[in-house]
N, C-alpha and C positions, 0 to 999 in steps of 0.2 A: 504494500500500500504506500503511495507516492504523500507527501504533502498537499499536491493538488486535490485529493478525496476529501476534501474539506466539508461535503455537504452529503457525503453516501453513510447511511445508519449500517452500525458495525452488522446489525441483520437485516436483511431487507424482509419489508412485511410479507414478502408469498412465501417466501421458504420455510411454510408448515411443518419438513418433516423436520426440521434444524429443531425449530421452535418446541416439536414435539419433545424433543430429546433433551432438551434446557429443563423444559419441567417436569419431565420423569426425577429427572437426577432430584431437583429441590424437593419432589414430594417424595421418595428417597428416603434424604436428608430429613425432612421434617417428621416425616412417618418414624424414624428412626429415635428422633430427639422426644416426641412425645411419648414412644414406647417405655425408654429409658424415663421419662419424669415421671409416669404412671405406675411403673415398678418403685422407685423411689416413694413413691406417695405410703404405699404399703409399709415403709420399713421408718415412716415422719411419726411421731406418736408427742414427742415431748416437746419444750420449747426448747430445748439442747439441739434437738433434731432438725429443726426447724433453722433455727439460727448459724448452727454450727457443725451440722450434720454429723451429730454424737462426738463432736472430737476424734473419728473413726478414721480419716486418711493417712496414709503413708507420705513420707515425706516426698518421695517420687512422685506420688499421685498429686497432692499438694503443689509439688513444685510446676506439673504439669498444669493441674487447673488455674493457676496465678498465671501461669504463662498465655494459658488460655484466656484469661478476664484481660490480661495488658496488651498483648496483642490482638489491638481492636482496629474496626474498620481505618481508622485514623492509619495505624501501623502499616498495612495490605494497599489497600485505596491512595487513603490520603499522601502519607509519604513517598512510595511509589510514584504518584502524581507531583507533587512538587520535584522529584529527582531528574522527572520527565522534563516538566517544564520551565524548572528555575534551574538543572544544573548542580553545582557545586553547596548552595546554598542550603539543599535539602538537606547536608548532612547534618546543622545543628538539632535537627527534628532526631533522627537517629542515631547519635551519639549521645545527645540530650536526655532519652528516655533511655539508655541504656547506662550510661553514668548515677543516673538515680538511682537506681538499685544499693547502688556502695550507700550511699545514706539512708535509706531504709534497712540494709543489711548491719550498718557500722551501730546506728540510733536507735532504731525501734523496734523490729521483729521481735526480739528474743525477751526486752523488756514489757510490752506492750502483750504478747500472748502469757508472760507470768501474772500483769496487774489488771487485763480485766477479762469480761466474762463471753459478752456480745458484742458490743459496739465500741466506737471511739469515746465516747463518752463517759463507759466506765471505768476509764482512767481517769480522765477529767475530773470525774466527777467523784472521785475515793476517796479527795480531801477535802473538796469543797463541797460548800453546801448543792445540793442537789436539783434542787428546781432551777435555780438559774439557770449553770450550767449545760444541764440536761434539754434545757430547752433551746440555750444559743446551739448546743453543737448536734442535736436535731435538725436546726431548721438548715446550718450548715452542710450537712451532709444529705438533706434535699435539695438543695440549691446546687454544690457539686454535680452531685449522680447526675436530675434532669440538666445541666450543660453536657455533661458526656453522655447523654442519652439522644442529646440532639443528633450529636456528630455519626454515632452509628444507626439511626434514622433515615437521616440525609443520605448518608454513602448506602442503605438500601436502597433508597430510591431511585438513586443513581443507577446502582446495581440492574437493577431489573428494566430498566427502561432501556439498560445498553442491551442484555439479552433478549427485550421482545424484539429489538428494532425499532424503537417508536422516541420520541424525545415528549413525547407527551404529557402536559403535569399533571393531567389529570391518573394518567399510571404512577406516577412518583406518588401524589396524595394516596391513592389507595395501597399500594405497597407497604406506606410509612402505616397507615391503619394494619394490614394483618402483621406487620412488623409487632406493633405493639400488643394487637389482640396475644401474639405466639410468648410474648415474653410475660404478659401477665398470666397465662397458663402455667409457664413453667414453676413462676415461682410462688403462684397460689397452689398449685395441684404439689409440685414438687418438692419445695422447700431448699435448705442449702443443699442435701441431700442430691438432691434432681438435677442442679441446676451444678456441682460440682461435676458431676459423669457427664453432663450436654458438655460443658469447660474442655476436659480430658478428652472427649472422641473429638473437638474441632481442634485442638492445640497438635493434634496426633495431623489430623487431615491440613489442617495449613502449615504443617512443618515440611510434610508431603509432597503439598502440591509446589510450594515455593522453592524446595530441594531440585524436583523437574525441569521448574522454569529455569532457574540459575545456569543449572549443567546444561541444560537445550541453549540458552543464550551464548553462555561462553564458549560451548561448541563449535556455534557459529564460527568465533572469532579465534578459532585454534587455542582456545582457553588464554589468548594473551588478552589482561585487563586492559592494558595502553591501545592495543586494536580498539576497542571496544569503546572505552571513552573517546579517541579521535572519531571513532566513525558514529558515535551521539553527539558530538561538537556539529561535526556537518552538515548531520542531517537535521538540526534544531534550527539552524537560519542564522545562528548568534552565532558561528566561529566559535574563536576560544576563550569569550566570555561567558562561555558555558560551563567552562571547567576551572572558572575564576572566580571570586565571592562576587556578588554585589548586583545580581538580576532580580534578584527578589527583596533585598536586603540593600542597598545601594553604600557602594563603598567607600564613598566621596560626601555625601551627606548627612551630617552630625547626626540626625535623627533618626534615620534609618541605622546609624551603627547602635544607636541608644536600644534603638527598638529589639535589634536583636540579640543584645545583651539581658531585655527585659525578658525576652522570649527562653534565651538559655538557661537565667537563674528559675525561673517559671519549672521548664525541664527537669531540670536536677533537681531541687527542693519539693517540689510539689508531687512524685511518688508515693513519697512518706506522709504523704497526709492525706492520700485518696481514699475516700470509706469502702469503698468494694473492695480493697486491698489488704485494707489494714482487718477487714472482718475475717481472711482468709485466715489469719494466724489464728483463727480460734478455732480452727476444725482440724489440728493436729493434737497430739495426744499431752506434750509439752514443749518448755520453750528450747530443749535442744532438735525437736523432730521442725519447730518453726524456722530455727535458722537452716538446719540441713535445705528445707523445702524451697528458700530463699535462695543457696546456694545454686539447687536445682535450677529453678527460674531462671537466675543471672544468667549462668550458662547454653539454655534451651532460649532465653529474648537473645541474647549476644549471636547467637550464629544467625537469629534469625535475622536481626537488622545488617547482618554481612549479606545477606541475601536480597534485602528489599533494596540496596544501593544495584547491585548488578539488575533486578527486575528493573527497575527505575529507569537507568541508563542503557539497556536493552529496549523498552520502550519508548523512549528518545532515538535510538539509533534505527529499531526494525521499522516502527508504525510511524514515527514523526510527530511533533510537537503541535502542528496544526490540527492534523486526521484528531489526537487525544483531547484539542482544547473545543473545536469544534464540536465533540458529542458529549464533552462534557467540559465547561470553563472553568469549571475549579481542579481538571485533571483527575477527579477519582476514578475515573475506568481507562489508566494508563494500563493497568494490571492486566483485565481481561482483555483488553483488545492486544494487548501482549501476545495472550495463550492464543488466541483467534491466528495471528500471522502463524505463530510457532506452529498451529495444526496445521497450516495449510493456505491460509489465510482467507480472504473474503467470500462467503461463495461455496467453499469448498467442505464437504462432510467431516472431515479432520479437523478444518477451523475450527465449525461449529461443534463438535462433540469435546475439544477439549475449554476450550471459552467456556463450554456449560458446564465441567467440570472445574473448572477457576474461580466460573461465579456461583458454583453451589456453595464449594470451600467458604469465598470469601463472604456468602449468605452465612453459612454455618459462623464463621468468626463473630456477625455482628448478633444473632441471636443469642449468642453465648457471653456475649459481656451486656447487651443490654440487661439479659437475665441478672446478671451480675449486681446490677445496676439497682435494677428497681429492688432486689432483695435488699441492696445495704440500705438503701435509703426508706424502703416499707419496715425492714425492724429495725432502724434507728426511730423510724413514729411511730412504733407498735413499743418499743421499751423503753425509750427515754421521755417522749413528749405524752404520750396516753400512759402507760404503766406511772412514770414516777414523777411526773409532770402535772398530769391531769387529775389521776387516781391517786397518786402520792404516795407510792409502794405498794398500793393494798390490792392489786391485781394480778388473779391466780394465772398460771401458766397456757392454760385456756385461752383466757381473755386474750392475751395480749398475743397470738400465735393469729385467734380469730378478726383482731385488730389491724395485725398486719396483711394478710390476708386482702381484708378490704382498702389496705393502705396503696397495697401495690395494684388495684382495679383504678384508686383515684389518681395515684402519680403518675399511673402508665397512660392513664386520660389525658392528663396537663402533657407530660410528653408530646403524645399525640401530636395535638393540639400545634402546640409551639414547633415542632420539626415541619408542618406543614408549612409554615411561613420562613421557617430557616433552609428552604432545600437549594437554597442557589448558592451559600456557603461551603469555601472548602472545609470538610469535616477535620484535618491536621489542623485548622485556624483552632476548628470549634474546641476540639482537643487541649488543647493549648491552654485556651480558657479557662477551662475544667482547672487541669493543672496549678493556672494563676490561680485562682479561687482559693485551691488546696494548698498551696503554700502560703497563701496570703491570711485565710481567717484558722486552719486547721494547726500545720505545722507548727508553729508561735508558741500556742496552749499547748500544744503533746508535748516537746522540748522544755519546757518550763516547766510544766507540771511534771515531767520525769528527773528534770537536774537543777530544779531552784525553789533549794528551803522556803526563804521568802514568798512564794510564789500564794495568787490566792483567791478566791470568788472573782473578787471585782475585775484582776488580772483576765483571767479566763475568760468572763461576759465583756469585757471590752476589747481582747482581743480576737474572738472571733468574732466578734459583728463592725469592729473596727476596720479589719483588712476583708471582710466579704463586703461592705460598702466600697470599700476603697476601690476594689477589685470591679464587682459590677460599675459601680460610678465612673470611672478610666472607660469603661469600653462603652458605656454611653454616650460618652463626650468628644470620644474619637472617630478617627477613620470611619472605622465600621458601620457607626451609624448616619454618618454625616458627609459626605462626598467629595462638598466643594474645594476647590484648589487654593493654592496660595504660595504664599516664598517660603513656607517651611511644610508645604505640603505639595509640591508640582505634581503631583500625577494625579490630586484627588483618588477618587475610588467611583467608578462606576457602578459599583454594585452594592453601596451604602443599603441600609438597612430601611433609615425613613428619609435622608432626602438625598441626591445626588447634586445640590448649589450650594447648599448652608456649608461654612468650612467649619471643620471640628474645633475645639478650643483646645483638647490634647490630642498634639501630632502622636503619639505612641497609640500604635493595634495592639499594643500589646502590654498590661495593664501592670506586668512585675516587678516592675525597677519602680512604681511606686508605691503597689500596693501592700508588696511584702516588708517594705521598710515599715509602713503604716501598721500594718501588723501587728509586728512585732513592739514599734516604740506603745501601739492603744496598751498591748497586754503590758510593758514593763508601769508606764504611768498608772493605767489602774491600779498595779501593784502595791509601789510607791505609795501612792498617795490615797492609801484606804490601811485601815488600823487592824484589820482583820489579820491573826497570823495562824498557821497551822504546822509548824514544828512535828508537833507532836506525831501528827497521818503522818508527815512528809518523811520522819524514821520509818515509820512501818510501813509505808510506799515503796520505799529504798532497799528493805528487806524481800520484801515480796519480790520487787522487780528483779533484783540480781539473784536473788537464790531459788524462784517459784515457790515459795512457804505460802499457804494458804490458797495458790493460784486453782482454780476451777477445773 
């Protein structure tokens, strides 16, 4: 496929039998994933189960299912696509999210699976009073999950509109609906239970399918990587500014280097504070099977993001930066229209049977962390904002299992909702977001409350809702939502959110470089300057956390 294909859908609408074989495979997959959650549902009894799925995984299993929640559409799709279409640029995306790990492995796994039970919160909230608490890092860890719920929404929609052939939104809209209908199944019928084995069988099949594409790609080019980057320099249109920082990210421009310094510490810090991540360390059996599992991950993300630079760059060099921006502007179907040429390319039965095994995988990837998603954030409102919030400890295991339950039919609705109006953003941007959020209101309180005596109520409720203001407020005020140009914005943004004239008042997309500083100083001044001290938890916090005494 030349550059010139600029307006030919990666299927064209007659090729029924193509189409036919796209969705054999996804109902497949889906048939497959609901079997496993419905087994699962049989073996959910307790709110242990529910939440933490008995504490019954091995650290391999574990490390797989982490691997499986982090490697989301964003990872496959998104980064992929920018590698396609920005270049050199992409790499902070992928280095970024793989450097986080060391701080969640160095900081919090091992202490965070000894001090609490279910959520992030019941760290938080060991020494300090409860309701507060309880309530900011609730609302937090709903506000994270739906931004990362958006992003693997989106990249469905994307998904399936490249595999009918159609660019239709009104196929994106309904996509994003059974998208959400399948994830609020998993994790009302399934529990963590259910929704760890969907993790495990995608983490298996996108290690797979990405393994194929890699070796098919560099095949091509006699496995020399330098071949392969020259020949995606060329065929991008940009020479060798393709293989040089500064097409996405602009070199030369104080604010765009800002920006993506804002975007990197974003990356790195913000792992350690994501609630679908951090819940995983409560379904191993203690906190040495949590750091092994951590291990695992590092290792099973780390090959992977060596793989999605070569996919990336092989869809730049086979399909072309045009044919990718054309079917989709934000680049998330660089991947599949990838697997498409490697079958055979346009047209052709091989094309189309492995494209529809690319975009099963990469379907399978985003079901498996949405699921993820709405779980951390249905029992953090099912235990922390309803159980000790609302009810104020006094609700049986029951309740709060049935609570969440209904938590995750109303958050997967908001979802919904909101990803229909966000489907023309790159899901890597949306991602990213998520991220800032989590290091900007999360990160701050987990780090404090684990290594500062002083540390305390007020601390806590001011710094999560200090840096998730800060964090949402930055991408209000920016790019994203606002378009217009100016001398410290020349390129505007076309694809602003609500207007494409008004100019932003912060040139930064990218909300980290101030929201985490915000963060952090909301929680140290709360601290500071509230009379409240807790000594006394913060010994027995420090015991539990380094030795698991008492841990669950």
């Amino acid at each position: 496929m030349t550059p010139s294909h600029v307006v030919a859908p990666v299927l064209a609408a007659g090729e029924n039998e193509h189409r036919t074989i796209s969705l054999a495979l996804f109902a497949v997959f889906v048939a497959i994933t609901l079997y496993i959650t419905i087994r699962a549902s049989r073996q959910t009894r307790t709110a242990a189960d529910f939440y933490a799925g008995g504490r019954s995984f091995s650290p391999l299993q574990n490390g797989l299912a982490i691997g499986g929640d982090y490697m989301s559409a964003a990872s496959f799709l998104g980064i992929a696509g920018i590698f396609a279409l920005s270049g050199y640029d992409g790499f902070l995306y992928s280095i970024g999210f793989l450097v986080a790990w060391l701080v969640a492995l160095l900081l919090v796994a091992e202490m965070l699976r000894n001090s609490g039970r279910f959520t992030m919160a019941d760290v938080l909230a060991f020494r300090m009073r409860q309701r507060p608490v309880r309530a900011a890092a609730g609302i937090s860890t709903i506000v994270v999950s739906i931004f990362y719920l958006l992003a693997q929404m989106v990249g469905a929609g994307a998904l399936v509109t490249l595999l009918l052939g159609t660019q239709s939104e009104a196929t994106k809209i309904w996509t994003i609906v059974v998208v959400g209908a399948l994830m609020i199944f998993y994790v009302t019928v399934g529990g963590m239970k259910g929704t760890t084995w969907v993790q495990i069988v995608k983490a298996v099949m996108l290690m797979t399918g990405a393994l194929v594409m890699t070796v098919w790609v560099l095949s091509k080019y006699s496995f020399n990587v330098s071949e392969l980057l020259g020949a995606a320099a060329d065929k991008s249109g940009k020479g060798t500014a393709f293989l040089e920082p500064g097409l996405k990210y602009g070199a030369t421009d104080v604010w765009s280097k800002l920006d993506l310094l804002s975007l990197g510490l974003a990356l790195v810090l913000g792992t350690a504070g994501l609630p679908h991540i951090l819940i995983r360390f409560y379904t191993v059996p203690n906190a040495r099977a949590a750091r092994a599992s951590v291990n695992w991950a590092i290792g099973i993300i780390g090959v992977f993001y060596l793989m999605t630079l070569v996919i990336g760059f092989g869809a730049a060099a086979l399909v072309g930066g045009k044919a990718i921006a054309a079917q989709d502007k934000g680049g998330n179907t660089a991947a599949p229209q990838l697997a498409e040429h490697l079958g055979g390319g346009h047209g052709s039965t091989g094309g189309a049977v492995f494209l529809a095994i690319i975009a099963a995988v990469a379907f399978a990837t985003i079901l498996a962390v949405v699921a993820g998603l709405t779980l951390a954030s249905s029992s953090s409102f099912a235990h922390d904002i309803f159980a000790n919030v609302i009810r104020r400890g006094k609700a049986t295991d029951e309740d709060e299992v049935k609570v969440a339950r209904w938590a995750a039919l109303g958050i997967g609705a908001v979802a919904i909702v909101l990803s229909i109006f966000a489907r023309g953003l790159n899901v890597a941007f949306l991602v990213a977001l998520a991220f800032a959020v989590a290091a900007s209101a999360n990160l701050p309180t987990l780090l404090f409350s684990l290594f500062w005596k002083r540390f305390n109520t007020t601390g806590a409720v001011a710094g999560i809702y200090g840096g998730l203001v800060a964090a949402v407020g930055v991408v209000l005020l920016s790019p994203i939502c606002w378009g217009g140009k100016s001398d410290t914005i020349p390129k505007g943004n076309a694809d602003a959110l609500f207007s494409t004239d008004t100019v932003a008042l912060i040139p930064l997309q990218n909300p980290g470089l101030i929201s985490i500083p915000v963060g952090f100083l909301c929680a140290y001044l709360g601290t500071v300057l509230a009379k409240e001290r807790t000594d006394t938890k913060f010994a027995e916090l420090e015991v539990r956390a380094l030795t698991g005494t008492g841990a669950h």
